[in-house]
C-alpha positions in Angstrom: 124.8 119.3 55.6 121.2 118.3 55.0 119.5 121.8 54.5 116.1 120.1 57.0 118.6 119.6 59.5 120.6 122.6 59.7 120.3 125.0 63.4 117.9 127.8 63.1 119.2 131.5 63.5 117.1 131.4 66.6 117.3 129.0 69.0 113.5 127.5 68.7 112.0 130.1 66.3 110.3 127.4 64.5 107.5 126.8 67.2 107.7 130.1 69.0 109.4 128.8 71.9 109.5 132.4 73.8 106.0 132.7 73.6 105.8 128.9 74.9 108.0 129.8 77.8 106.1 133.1 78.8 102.8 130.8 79.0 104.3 128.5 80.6 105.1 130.7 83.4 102.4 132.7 83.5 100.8 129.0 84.1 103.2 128.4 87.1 102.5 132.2 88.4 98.6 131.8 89.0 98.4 127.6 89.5 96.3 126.9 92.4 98.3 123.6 93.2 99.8 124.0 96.8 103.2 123.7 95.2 106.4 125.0 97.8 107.6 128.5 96.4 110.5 128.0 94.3 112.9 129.1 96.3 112.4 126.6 98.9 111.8 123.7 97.0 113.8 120.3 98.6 114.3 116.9 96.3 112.0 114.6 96.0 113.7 110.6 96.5 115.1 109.4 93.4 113.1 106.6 91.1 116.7 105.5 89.8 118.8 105.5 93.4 115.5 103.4 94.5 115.7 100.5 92.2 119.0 100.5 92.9 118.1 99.7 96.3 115.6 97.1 95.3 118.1 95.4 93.5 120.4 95.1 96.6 118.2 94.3 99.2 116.7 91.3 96.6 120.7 90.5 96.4 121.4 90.3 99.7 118.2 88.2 100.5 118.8 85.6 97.8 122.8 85.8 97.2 122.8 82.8 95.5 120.3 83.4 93.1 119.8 87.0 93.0 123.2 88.3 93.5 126.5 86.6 93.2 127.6 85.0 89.4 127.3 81.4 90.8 126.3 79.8 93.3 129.4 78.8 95.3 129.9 75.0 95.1 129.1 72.7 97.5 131.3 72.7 100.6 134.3 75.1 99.0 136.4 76.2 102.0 135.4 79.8 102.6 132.1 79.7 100.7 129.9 80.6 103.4 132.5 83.3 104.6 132.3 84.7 101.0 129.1 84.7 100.5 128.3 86.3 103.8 130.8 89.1 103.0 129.1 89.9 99.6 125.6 90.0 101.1 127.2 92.4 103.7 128.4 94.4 101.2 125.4 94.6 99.0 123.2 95.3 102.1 125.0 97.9 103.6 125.2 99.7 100.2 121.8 99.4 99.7 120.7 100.5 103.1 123.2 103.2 103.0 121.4 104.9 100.0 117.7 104.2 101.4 119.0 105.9 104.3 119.8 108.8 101.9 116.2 108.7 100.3 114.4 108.6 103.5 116.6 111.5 104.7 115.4 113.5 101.4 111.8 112.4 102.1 111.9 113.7 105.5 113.0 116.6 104.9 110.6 116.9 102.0 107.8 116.6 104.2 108.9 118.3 107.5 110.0 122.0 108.0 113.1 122.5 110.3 115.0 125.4 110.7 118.3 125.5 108.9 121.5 124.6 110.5 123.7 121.9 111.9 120.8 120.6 114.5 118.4 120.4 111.7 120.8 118.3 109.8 121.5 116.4 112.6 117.8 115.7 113.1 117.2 114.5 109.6 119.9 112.2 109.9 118.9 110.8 113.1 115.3 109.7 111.8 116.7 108.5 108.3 118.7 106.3 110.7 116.3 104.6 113.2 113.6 104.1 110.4 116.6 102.2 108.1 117.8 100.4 111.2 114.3 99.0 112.1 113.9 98.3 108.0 116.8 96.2 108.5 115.9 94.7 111.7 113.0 93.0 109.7 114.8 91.5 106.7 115.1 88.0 108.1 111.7 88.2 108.8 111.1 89.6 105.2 113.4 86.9 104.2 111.1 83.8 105.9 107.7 85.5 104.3 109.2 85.6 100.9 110.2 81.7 101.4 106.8 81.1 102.3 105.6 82.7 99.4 108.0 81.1 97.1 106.6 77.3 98.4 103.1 78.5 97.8 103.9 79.4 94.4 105.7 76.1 93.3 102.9 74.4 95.1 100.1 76.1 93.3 100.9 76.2 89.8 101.9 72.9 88.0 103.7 75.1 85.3 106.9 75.9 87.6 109.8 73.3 87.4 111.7 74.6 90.3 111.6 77.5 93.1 114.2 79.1 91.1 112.4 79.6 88.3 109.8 81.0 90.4 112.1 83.3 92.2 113.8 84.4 88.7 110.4 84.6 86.3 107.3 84.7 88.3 106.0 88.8 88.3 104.2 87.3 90.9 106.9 87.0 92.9 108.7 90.2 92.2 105.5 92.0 93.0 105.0 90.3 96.1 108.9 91.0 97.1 108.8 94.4 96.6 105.5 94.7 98.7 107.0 93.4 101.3 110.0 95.7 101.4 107.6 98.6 100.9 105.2 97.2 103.1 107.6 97.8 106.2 108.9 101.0 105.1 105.3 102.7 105.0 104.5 101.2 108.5 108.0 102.6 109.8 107.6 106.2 108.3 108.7 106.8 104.8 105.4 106.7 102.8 106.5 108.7 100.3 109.5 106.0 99.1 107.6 102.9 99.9 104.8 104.5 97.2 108.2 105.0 94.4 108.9 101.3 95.3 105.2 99.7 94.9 105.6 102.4 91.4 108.3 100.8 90.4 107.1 97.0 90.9 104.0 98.4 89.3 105.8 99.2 86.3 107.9 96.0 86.3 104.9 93.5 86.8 101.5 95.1 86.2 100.9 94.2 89.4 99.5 97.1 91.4 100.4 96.8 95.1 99.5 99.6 97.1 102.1 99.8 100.2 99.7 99.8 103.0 98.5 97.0 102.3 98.8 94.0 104.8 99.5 90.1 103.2 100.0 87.4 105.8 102.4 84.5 104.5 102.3 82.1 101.6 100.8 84.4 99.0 100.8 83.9 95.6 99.8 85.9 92.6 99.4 83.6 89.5 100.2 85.6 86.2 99.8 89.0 87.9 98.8 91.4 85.0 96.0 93.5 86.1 95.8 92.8 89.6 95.2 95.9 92.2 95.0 95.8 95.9 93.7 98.4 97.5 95.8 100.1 100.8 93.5 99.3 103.1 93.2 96.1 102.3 94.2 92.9 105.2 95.1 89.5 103.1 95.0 86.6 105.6 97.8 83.3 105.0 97.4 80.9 101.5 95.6 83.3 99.4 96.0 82.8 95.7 95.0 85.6 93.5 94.7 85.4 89.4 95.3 87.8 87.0 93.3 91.0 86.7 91.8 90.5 90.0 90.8 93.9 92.0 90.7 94.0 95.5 89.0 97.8 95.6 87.2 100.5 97.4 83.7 100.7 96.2 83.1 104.5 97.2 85.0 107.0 98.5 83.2 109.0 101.3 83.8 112.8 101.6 83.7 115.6 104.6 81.3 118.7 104.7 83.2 120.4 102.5 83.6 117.6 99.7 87.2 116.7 100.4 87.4 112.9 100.3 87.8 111.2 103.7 91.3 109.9 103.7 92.4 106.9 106.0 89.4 104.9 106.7 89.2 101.5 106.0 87.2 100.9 102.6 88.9 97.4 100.9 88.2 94.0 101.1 89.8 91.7 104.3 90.4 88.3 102.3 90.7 85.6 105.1 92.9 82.3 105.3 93.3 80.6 102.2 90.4 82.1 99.9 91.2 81.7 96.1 90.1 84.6 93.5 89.7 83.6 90.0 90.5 85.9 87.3 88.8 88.6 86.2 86.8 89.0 89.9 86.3 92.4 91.5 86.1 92.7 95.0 84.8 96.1 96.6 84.6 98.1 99.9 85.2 96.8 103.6 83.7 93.5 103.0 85.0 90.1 104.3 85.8 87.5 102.5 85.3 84.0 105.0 87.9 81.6 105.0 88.4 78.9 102.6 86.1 80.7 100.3 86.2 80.6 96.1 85.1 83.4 94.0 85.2 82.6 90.5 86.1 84.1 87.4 84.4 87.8 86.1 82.4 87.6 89.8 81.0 91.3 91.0 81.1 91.2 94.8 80.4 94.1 96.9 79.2 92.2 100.2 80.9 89.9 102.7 80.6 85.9 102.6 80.8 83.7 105.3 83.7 81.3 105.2 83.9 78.1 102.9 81.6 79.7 100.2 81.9 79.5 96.4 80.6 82.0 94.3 80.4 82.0 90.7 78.7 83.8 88.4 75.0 83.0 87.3 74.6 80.3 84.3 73.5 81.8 81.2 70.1 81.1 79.9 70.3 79.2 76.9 67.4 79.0 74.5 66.4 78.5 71.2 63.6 80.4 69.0 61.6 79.2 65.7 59.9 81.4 64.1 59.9 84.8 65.3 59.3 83.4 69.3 62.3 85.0 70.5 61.1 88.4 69.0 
């Protein structure tokens, strides 16, 4: 055995793990963070059980593409009858455990007492909110088609809606907010903010779930972007990358505690497009039809059909000390 690599006598005696543990505690013992008390500490959804989801629901809207192996060919007796029995499948997994999730959030958040009734009561929420997440998948579904045009339409690069669907972070970003989207407005904040988390990580693209996008949206590149949960995106907007559509202050109470709730990102009207680079702050409205270019600061509302770009750099030349 390699003498560097053999077990200590002690388990951790080599960086004074017992003291580390005592600290440790003592750190949990006096922490002013409004944590529960140990002993009634509930689970928090699961990152892993939610992806899983994701990958379902994104199955079951696109089978074809998304889920099954192939594509089923054209006309095969009992194609449709297949493929609607795999997206049935898929779905009702997939809604089964974000019924769970929502079920653990709930019960996160709320305080019931103990018994059959309160269990009873968790499920019973768990279950409307799912069912009224699954009433709006077609709808989901149409927006996501919409989306998918606008991307093909808007950037020459992309050789077929598939490999929009497939490649595009755009487009994953912009799926996932739309799944999260409905699940924040329904009730379970807590795992529509793990699912925007998750995209986040995925894409780069940072989608906060309270935000509202109208159809036909399109996120070229994506890296960087940010968008604000307050924020209302009207139809055919095209973003670029590194684009922030952010707050610009955050207001606070007597007390200092920041005001929570109020409306304090941009509203980008009907097909406005943002150039890279542009930052966008506060409750301001961007008009209709309107440009802003690339690197732009804006911190005020334009009226619709206006382009902004940033100011022209001076160029000059000096001789002879002038320019000193």
């Amino acid at each position: 055995m390699d003498p560097d690599h053999q077990p200590s006598a002690v388990a951790g005696q080599d960086w004074n793990l017992a003291r580390v543990v005592d600290s440790l505690r003592a750190i949990r013992e006096t922490s002013t963070l409004p944590w529960q008390h140990p002993s009634r500490l509930l689970p928090l959804p699961s990152t892993r059980s939610l992806q899983q989801v994701l990958t379902g629901l994104s199955a079951s809207l696109y089978p074809h593409r998304l889920g099954l192996p192939e594509p089923d060919p054209m006309g095969a007796p009992g194609s449709v009858v297949a493929t609607d029995h795999f997206v049935g499948y898929k779905l009702d997994t997939a809604l089964r455990e974000l019924r769970r999730q929502v079920r653990i959030e709930i019960e996160a958040r709320q305080s019931f007492h103990e018994g059959e009734r309160h269990h009873l009561k968790l499920e019973h929420q768990a279950t409307v909110i799912v069912a009224a997440f699954a009433e709006q998948l077609p709808r989901i579904r149409r927006q996501l088609d919409s989306d998918l045009h606008a991307a093909f339409r808007g950037d020459p690069a992309a050789t077929s809606i598939e490999e929009v669907l497939v490649c595009y972070p755009g487009m994953k970003a912009i799926t996932d907010h739309r799944f999260a989207h409905a699940l924040h407005v329904l009730g379970a904040p807590v795992v529509a903010r793990i699912i925007a988390e998750l995209s986040h990580s995925a894409t780069g693209v940072d989608i906060h779930p309270g935000a509202v996008i109208g159809d036909s949206f399109f996120i070229d590149h994506g890296s960087g972007v940010v968008i604000g949960g307050t924020c209302v995106i009207g139809k055919n907007v095209r973003l670029y990358q590194a684009v922030t559509l952010g707050a610009k202050h955050f207001p606070v109470d007597d007390r200092g505690h920041l005001v929570k709730g109020q409306p304090r990102h941009p509203i980008v009207e009907d097909d406005v497009i943002i150039y890279s680079g542009a930052t966008i702050l506060g409750r301001v409205t961007i008009g209709k039809g309107s440009t802003i270019g690339g690197n732009v600061w804006l911190t005020s509302s334009i009226p619709p059909g206006t382009t902004i770009t940033q100011a022209k750099a001076l160029t000059e030349t000096f001789g002879e000390g002038g320019g000193i």
